[in-house]
C-alpha positions in Angstrom: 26.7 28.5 -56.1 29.5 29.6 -54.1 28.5 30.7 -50.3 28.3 34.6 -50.2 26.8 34.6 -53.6 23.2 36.2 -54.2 21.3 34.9 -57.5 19.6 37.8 -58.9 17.1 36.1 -61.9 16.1 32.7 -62.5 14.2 32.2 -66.2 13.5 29.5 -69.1 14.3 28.9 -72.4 14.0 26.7 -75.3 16.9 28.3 -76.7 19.2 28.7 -74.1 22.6 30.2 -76.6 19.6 32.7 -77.7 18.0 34.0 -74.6 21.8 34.6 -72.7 22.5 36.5 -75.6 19.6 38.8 -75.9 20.8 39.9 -72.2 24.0 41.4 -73.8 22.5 42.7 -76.9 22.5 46.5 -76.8 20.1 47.3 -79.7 17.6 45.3 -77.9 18.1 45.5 -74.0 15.8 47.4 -71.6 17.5 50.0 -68.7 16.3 46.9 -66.0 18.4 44.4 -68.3 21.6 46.9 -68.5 21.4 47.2 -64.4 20.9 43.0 -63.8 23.9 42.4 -66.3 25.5 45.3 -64.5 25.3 43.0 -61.7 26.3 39.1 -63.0 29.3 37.4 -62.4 28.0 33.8 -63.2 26.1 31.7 -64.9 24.5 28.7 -63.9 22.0 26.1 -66.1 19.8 23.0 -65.5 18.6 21.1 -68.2 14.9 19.8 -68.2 13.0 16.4 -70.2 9.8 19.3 -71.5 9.1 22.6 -71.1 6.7 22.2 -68.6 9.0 20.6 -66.4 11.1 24.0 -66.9 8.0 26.1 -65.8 7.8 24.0 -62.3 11.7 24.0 -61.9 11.9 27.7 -62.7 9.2 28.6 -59.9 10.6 26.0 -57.3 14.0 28.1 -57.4 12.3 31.4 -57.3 10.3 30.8 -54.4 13.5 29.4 -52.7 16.2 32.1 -53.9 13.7 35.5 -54.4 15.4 36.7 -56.5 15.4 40.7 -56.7 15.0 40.8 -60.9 12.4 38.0 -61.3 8.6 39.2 -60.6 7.0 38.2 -57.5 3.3 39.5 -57.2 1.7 38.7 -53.5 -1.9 37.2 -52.7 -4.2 40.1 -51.6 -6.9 38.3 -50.1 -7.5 35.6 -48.5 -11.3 33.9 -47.4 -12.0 31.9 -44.3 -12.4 28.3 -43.7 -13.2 25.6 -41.4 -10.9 22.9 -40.9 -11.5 19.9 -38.4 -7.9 17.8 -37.6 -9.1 13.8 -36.8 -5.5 13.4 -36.0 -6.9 14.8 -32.3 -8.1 12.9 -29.9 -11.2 15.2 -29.0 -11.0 17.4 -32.4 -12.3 21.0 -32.5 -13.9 23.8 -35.4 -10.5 25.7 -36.5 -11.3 29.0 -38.0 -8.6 29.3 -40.9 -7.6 31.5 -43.5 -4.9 29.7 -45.1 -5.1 25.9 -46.0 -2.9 22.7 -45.7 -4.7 19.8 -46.5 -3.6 16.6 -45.1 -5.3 13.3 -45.3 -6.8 13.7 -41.2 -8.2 17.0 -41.8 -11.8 17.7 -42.9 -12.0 21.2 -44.6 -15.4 23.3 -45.6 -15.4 26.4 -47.3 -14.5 28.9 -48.4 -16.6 31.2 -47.0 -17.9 34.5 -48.3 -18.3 38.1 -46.7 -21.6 37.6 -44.8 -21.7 34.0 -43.8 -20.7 35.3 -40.4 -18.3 32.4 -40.1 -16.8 33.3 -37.5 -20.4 33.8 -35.2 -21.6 30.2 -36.5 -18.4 28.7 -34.8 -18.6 29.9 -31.5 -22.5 29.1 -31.4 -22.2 25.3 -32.8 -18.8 25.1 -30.2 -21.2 25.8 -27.2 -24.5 24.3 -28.8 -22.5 20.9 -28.7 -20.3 21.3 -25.8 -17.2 21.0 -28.2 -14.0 21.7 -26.8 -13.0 25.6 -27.8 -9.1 25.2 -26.3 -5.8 24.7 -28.0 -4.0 21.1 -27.4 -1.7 23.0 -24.9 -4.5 24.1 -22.8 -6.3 20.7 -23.2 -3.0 18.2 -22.4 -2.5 20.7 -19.0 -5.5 20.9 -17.5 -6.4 19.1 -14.6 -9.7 19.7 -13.5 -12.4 21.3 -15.8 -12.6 24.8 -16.8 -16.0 27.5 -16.4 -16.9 26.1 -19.6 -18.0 22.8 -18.1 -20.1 25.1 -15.6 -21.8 27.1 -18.1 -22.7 23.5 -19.8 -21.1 24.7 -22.7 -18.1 22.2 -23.1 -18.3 18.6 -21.8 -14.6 18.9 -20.3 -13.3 16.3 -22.7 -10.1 17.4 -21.0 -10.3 15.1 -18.2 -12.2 12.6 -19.8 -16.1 13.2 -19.1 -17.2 12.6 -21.8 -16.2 9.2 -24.2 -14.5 9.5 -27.2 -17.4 8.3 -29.2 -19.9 10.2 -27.6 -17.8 13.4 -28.2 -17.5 12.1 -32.1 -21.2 11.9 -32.4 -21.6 15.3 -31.0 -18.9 17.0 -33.2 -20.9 15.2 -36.3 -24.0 16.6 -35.7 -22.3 20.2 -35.8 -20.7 19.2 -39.1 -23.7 18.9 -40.4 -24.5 22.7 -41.1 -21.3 23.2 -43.0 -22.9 20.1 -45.4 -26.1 21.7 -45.8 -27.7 18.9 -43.7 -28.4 20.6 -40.7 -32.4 20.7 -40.6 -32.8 18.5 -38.3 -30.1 19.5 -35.8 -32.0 22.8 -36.1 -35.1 21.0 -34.9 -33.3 19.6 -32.2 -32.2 23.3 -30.8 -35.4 24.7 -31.1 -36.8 21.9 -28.6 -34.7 22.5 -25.9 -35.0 26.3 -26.5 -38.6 25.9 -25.8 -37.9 23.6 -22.6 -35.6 26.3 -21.3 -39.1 28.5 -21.8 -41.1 26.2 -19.7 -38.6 26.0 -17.0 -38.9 29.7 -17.0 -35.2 30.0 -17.8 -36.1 32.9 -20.5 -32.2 34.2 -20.6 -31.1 31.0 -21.9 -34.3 30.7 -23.9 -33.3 34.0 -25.1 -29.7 32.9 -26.4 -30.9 30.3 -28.2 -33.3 31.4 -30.2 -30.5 34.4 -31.1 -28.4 31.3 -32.1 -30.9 29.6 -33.8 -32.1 32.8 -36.3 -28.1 33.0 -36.7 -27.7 29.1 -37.7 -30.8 29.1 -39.9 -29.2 31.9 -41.9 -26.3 30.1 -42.5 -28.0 26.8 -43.3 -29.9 28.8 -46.0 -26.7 30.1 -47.3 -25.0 26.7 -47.3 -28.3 25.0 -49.0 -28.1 28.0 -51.5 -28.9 26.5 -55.0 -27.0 26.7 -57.7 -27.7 29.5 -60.5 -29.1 27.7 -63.6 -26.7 29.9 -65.6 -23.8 28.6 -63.8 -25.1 25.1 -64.2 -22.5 22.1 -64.6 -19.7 24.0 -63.6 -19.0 24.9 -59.6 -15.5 26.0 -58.8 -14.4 28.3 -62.0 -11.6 31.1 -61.9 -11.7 33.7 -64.4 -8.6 35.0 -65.4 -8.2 38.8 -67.5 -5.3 41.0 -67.6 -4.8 44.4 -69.3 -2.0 45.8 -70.5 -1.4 49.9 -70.1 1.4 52.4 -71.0 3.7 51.4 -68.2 1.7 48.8 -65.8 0.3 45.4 -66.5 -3.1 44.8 -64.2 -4.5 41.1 -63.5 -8.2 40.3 -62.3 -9.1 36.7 -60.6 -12.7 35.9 -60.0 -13.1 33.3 -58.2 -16.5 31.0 -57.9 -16.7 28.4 -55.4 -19.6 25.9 -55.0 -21.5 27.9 -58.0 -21.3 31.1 -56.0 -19.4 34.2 -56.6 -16.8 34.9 -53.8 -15.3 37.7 -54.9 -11.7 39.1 -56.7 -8.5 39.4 -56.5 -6.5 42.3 -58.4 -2.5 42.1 -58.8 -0.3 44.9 -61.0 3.8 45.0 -62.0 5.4 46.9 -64.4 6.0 46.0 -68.2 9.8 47.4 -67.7 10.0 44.5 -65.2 9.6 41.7 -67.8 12.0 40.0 -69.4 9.9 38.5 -71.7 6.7 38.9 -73.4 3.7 39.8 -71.2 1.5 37.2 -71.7 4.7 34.8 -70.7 4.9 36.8 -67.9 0.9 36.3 -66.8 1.4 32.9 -67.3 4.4 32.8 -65.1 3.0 34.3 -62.3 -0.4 32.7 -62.1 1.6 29.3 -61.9 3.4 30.7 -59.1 -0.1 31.7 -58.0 -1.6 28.5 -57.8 1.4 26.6 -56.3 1.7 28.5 -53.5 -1.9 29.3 -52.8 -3.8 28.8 -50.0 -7.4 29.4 -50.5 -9.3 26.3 -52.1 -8.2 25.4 -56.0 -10.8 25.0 -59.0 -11.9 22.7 -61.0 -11.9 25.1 -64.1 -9.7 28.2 -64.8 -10.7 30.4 -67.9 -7.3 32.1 -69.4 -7.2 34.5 -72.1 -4.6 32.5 -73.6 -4.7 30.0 -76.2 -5.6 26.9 -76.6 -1.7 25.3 -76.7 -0.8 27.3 -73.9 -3.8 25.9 -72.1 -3.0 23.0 -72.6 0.3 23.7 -72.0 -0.9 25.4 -68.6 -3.0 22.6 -67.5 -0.1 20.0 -67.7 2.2 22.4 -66.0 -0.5 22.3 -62.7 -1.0 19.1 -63.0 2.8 18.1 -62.9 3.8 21.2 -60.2 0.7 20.6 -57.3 -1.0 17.4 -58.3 -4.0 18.4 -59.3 -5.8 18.2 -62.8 -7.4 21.6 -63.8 -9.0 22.2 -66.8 -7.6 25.2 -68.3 -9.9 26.9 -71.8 -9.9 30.3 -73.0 -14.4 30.5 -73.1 -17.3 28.4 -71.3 -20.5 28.6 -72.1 -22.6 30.4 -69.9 -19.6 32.1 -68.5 -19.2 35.5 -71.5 -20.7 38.1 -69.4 -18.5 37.0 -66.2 -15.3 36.7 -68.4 -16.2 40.4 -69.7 -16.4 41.8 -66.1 -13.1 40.5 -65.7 -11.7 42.0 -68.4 -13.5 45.8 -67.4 -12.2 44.8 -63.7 -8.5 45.1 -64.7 -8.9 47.9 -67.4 -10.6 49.9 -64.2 -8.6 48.9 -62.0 -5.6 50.2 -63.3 -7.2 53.8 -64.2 -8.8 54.3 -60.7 -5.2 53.2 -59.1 -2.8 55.1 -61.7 -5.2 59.0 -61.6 -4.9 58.3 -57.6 -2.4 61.6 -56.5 -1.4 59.2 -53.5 -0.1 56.4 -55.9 3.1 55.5 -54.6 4.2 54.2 -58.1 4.5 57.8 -59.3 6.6 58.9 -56.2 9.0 56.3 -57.0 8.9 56.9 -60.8 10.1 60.7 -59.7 12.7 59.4 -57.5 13.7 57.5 -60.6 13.6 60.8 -62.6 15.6 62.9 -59.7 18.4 60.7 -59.5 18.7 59.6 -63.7 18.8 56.2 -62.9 17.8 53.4 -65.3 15.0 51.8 -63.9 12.1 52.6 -61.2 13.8 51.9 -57.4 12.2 49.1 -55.9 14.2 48.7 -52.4 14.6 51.6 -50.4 16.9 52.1 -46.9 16.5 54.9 -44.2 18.9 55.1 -41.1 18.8 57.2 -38.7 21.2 57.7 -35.8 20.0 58.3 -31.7 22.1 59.9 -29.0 21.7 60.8 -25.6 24.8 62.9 -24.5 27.6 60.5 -26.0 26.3 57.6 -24.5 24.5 54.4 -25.6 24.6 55.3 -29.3 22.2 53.4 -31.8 21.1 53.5 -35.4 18.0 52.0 -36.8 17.5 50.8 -40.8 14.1 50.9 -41.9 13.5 49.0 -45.6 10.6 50.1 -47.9 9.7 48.2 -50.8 7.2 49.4 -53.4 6.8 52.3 -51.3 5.9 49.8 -48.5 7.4 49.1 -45.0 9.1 45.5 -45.3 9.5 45.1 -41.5 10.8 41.5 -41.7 14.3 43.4 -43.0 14.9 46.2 -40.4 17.6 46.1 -38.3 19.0 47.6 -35.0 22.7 48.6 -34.9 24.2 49.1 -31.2 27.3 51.6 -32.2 30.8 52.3 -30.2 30.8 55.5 -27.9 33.3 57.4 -28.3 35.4 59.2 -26.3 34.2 62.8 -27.7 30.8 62.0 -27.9 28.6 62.9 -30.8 30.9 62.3 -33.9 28.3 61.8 -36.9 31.0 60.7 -39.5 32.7 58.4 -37.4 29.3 56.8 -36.5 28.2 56.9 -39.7 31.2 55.0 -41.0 30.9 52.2 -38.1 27.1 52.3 -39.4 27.8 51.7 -43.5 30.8 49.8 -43.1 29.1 47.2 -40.9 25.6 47.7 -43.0 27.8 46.8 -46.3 28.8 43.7 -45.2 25.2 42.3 -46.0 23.7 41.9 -49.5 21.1 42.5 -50.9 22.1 46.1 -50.9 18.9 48.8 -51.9 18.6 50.9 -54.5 18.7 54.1 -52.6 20.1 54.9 -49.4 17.8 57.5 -47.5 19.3 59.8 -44.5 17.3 61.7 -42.3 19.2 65.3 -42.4 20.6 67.9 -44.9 23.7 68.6 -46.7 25.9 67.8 -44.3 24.6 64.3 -43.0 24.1 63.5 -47.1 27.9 64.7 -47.7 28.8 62.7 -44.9 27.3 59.6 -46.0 28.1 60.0 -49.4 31.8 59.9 -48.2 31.6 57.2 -46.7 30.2 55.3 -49.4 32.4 56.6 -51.8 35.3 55.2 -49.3 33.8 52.1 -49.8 33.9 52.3 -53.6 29.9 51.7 -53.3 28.1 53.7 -56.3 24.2 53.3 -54.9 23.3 56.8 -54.9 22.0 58.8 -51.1 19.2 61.5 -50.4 18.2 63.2 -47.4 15.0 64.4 -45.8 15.2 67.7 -44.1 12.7 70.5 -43.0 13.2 74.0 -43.7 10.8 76.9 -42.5 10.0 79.0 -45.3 7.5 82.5 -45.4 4.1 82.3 -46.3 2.5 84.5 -48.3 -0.9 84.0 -46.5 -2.3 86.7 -44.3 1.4 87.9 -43.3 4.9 88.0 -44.6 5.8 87.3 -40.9 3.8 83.7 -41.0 6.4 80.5 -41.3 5.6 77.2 -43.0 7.4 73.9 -42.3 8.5 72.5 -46.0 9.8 69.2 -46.5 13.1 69.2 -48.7 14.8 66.3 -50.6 18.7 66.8 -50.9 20.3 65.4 -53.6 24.2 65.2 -54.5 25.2 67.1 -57.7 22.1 70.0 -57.7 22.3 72.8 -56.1 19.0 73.8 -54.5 16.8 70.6 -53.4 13.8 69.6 -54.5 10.8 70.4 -52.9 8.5 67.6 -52.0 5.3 68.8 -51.6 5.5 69.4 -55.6 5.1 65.3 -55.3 2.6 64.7 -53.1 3.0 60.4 -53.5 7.4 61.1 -53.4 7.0 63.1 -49.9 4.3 60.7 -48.0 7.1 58.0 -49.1 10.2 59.9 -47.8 8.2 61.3 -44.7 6.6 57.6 -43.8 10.7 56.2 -44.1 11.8 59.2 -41.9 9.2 58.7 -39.2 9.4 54.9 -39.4 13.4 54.8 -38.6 12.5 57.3 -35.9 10.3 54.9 -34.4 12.5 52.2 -34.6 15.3 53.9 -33.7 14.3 55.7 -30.0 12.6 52.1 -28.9 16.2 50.6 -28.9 17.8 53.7 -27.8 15.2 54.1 -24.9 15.3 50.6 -23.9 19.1 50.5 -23.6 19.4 53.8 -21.7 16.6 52.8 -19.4 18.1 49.7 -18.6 21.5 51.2 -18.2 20.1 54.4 -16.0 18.2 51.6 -13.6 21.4 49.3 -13.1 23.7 51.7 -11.6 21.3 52.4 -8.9 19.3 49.7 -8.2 21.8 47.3 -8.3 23.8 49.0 -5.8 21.0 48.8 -3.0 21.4 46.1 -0.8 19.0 42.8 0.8 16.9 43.6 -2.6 15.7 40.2 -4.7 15.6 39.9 -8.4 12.3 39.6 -8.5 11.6 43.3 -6.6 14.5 44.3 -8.7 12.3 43.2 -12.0 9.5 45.0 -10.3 11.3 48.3 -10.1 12.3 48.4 -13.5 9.4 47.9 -14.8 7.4 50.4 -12.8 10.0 53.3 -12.9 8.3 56.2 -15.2 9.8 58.9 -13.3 13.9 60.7 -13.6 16.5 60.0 -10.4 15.9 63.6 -9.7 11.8 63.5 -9.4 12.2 60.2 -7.3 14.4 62.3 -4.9 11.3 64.2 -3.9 9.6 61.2 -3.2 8.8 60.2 0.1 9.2 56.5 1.6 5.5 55.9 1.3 5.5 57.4 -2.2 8.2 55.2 -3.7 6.4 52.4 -2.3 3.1 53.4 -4.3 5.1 54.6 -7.0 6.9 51.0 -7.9 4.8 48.7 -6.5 6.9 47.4 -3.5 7.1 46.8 0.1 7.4 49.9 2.7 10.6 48.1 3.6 12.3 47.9 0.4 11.3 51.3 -0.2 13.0 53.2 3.1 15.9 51.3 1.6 15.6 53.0 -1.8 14.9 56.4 0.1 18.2 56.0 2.0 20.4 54.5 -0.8 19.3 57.9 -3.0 20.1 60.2 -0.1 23.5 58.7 0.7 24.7 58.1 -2.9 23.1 61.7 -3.6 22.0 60.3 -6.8 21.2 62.9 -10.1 20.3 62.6 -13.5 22.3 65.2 -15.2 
């Protein structure tokens, strides 16, 4: 691939002549398959021994390219762990939510809503005096922290404690998460009761609150296993349901032969390029490579029985691991058929929702005639302050969704008249255009005129991704009075004459609004910062015999204009930034000599 390129869709084949082909067959190719070949100016092929070495390639290249055509469905839960690292000298209880298992770290879990994790790790961290810093903290510290006071940490730090002793201690802890923890339990309640005969009743107190809490938890971790569930203990039960438009997924997960919970996952059937089921097998092998929560030993598939098979070899090749993979279990029907109701639901309660943002996008879609639903999304907008220190912020949505690892902050050239929008907004594109992966819409925060101007610009650039704006408009009401304004919001699109009105699209306009209101955001931070900093340096900097640390100290106390410090007194500056009387007659003088303003 040549630098500068962008792949836009990795996939298999057995028949690789075939499945090129069907890309550039017009009796059989969707709107989504029109734009990607819209798009392609290579080709590029690896050949592989089986298909399931195909499966493990093709999701290896996907996770390092992304490409923008290929589905990529995110975890939407994740369930805490424990995780002890021997590799440490003095080891501690991590709380974790996502996993990497190494060969020096101990992990126990996961854990379910209502184990109250994270409780049990702070009372076993002080019931055994384990250390509760981070190695940082630990490899710096030279004399032992409150901790050691309290007799809640045995100050490992600085070596009070021996190595082996601290090992024992850390085992007996462990012991809970095993379901081995009676006797520990036993041990706690005896000196709860000594506390009591010393007539040290707050401590006393404490620990019999710890204690209720720990016995809890043992219970749960001792919790036997359901005789319907008998013989198998970590099981993932897999159903997916296949509407009009949308496909839903449901994963149930059961870990140590309890239920944990589920996970649900959606895309759209316009987005495959091939069958469905291909597709659900796809992505759950993406699923499981790149997981984090704890894997099972048994996965139950609605597939069948090659594919499987097929599946099982694919795991075991990609992340090591041997999973059975079988379409039924017994024991399991009734749990496989709440799956199944799970996605059917899912997808009904989350399609008849007015707020779904897939229907705002699918009327974007309709607004503009394009071929497929938009996906990426860009908003700019551009801030000011009186021709000087312009910026521009771009704000990405995708899915309807802020994507904040892609926004950006554009410092632009002042120029010599001051607010020009076109010129700005050609600095603005031309720089913006320079950098793939480009959106499907551009958004611009303003009417005809900022659209037309846009538009220009684009259309300068040859660039054929089509613009909308966002504007208000105060219209009558009819309500009580003729005389009574409404704000409306108003979506201006090239080509039709009157805009559309987005309150007619209640998911459309919290979309457009939530873009506008984000680049805002994003856009007055920078400007503010740079103007603030700007304002402060030609005055400050001027004032002579002042350090760079009560420089630092002004700038960051300074909440009031040039003009409201002028009616400041000397002993008001000084209470006002946080400085020396001295420094602040200095300030006083320097303002009335300079006769300083903020026009």
């Amino acid at each position: 691939m040549k630098k500068g390129d962008e792949v836009l869709y990795v996939g298999k084949a057995k028949g690789l002549k075939s499945r090129v082909l069907s890309y550039f067959n017009n009796s059989a190719k969707t709107p989504k398959t029109e734009i990607l070949v819209g798009h392609v100016r290579d080709f590029d092929f690896l050949l592989t021994e089986s298909e399931t070495e195909a499966l493990v390639l093709e999701n290896n290249l996907i996770k390092k390219y992304n490409p923008k055509y290929n589905i990529r469905l995110r975890d939407d839960k994740s369930y805490p762990y424990v995780m002890v690292d021997f590799s440490e000298t003095f080891p501690r209880l991590h709380y974790v939510r996502r996993i990497k298992r190494t060969s020096s770290r101990e992990i126990f879990g996961p854990f379910v809503v209502g184990s109250n994790i994270s409780q049990v790790l702070k009372i076993l961290t002080k019931s055994f005096q384990l250390r509760d810093c981070s190695m940082h903290e630990f490899r710096a510290r030279k004399e032992p922290c409150l901790l050691y006071q309290m007799q809640q940490c045995t100050a490992p730090c600085v070596g009070l404690i021996e190595q082996n002793e601290y090992a024992k201690d850390l085992q007996r802890a462990l012991t809970f998460f095993r379901g081995e923890g009676g006797t520990e339990l036993g041990h706690l309640e005896n000196l709860m009761q000594q506390h009591a005969e010393k007539e040290e009743f707050e401590r006393a107190a404490i620990m019999r609150d710890a204690i209720d809490v720990l016995n809890i938890f043992l219970e749960f971790c001792q919790q036997k296993n359901s005789e319907m569930f008998s013989g198998e203990k970590n099981v993932d039960i897999i159903s997916f349901y296949q509407g009009e438009v949308e496909v839903d997924m449901t994963l149930y997960l059961m870990r140590a032969g309890m239920l944990l919970g589920h996970k649900n996952f959606h895309f759209s059937i316009i987005d495959c390029s091939s069958s469905v089921e291909e597709e659900v097998l796809d992505f759950l092998y993406q699923y499981y490579s790149a997981t984090h929560d704890s894997l099972p030993d048994t996965i139950i598939a609605p597939f069948t029985k090659e594919r499987n098979n097929f599946f099982s070899e694919a795991l075991l090749l990609g992340i090591n691991k041997k999973i059975k993979v079988v379409s039924r279990l017994k024991n399991f029907a009734s749990l496989v058929k709440l799956t199944q109701d799970n996605a059917s639901e899912h997808q009904r309660v989350r399609l008849s929702k007015t707020e779904s943002l897939y229907l705002g996008l699918q009327k974007l879609k309709e607004l503009l005639n394009l071929l497929e639903r938009p996906i990426l999304l860009e908003c700019f907008d551009v801030a000011i302050f009186q021709g000087s220190s312009p910026t521009a912020s771009q704000v990405v949505f995708k899915n309807g969704l802020p994507e904040k690892s892609s926004y950006r902050h554009y410092h632009l050239l002042e120029l010599p008249e001051g607010n020009n929008d076109f010129q700005m907004m050609r600095e603005l594109i031309t720089r913006r255009m320079k950098s793939p992966p480009f959106p499907d819409v551009f958004i611009v925060d303003g009417g005809k005129g900022q659209v037309s101007s846009f538009k220009g610009v684009l259309d300068d650039l040859n660039c054929k991704i089509p613009v909308v704006g966002i504007a208000k408009a105060k219209t009558l009401s009819n309500f009580k009075s003729s005389d009574v304004k409404k704000t409306e919001e108003r979506l201006i699109i090239p080509g039709r004459t009157n805009p559309y009105i987005l309150n007619k699209n209640r998911p459309l306009l919290k979309i457009m609004t939530n873009m506008r209101d984000e680049s805002h955001r994003f856009s007055r931070r920078l400007h503010h910062n740079s103007e603030k900093k700007k304002l402060i340096k030609s005055w400050v900097d001027e004032i002579k015999g002042i350090g760079t640390k009560i420089r630092q100290t002004i700038l960051q106390n300074q909440k009031l204009s040039l003009d409201e410090l002028h009616l400041l007194n000397e002993q008001e500056l000084s209470q006002h930034f946080k400085i020396p009387l001295s420094v602040a007659k200095k300030i006083k003088s320097h303002l009335l000599s300079a006769n300083l303003r903020c026009e």
